[in-house]
C-alpha positions in Angstrom: 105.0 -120.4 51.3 105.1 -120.3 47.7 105.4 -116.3 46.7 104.7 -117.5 42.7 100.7 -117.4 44.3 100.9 -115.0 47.0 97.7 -112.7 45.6 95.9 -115.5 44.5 93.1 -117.4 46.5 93.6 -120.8 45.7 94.2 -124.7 46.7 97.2 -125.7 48.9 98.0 -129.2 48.3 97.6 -131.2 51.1 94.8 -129.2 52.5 90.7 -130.0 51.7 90.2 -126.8 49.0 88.3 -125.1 52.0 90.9 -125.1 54.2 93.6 -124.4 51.6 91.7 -121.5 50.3 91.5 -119.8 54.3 95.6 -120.7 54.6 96.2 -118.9 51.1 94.3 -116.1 51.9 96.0 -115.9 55.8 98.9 -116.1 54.4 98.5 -112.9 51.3 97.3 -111.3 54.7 100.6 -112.1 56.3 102.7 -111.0 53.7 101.0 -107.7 53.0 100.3 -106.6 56.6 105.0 -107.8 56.8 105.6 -106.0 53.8 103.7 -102.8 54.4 105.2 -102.1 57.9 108.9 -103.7 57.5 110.4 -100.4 57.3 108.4 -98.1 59.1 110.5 -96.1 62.5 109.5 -96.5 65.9 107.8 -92.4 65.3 105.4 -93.9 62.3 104.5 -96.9 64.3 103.7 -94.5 67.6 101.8 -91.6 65.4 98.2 -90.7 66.2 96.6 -89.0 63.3 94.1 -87.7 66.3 93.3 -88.3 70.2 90.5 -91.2 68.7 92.7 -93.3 66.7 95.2 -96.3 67.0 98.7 -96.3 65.9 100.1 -98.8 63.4 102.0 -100.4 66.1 98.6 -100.8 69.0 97.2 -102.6 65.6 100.1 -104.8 65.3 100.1 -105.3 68.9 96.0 -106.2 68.7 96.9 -108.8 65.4 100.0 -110.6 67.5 97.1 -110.9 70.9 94.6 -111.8 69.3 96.7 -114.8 67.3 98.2 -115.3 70.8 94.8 -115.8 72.7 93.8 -117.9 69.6 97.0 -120.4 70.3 96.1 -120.5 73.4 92.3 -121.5 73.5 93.3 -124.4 70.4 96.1 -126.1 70.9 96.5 -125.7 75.0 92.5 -125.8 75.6 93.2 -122.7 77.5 90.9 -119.7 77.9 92.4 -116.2 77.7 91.1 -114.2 80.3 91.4 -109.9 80.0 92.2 -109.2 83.9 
């Protein structure tokens, strides 16, 4: 990944310019979801601000099932099933 265009949208070479613009932003998404939460303790990642909300860490868990069910249904032509 080059980090010299990280916050821009733009071409990847190699890639058609529509698909090069979706991998640049995925990837500024990437980064800034990595950076933001690199540091954070087990208590931040558990907190509740109320009895209604997520915590960081059941949103990072939703991002990394979601990608999961996605890998599964593209490249093993496999359909996640909730059971």
């Amino acid at each position: 990944m080059n980090m010299d265009n990280i916050y821009l949208i733009t071409d990847i070479p190699g890639y058609t310019p529509q698909i090069g613009r979706l991998l640049s932003m995925m990837n500024y998404a990437r980064y800034t979801t990595l950076e933001a939460s690199k540091n954070l303790t087990t208590e931040q990642l558990d907190y509740l601000m109320d009895s209604e909300s997520n915590s960081i860490g059941a949103l990072l868990l939703h991002f990394a099932a979601v990608e999961f069910a996605y890998q599964l249904e593209t490249f093993k032509k496999e359909r996640f099933e909730r059971g």
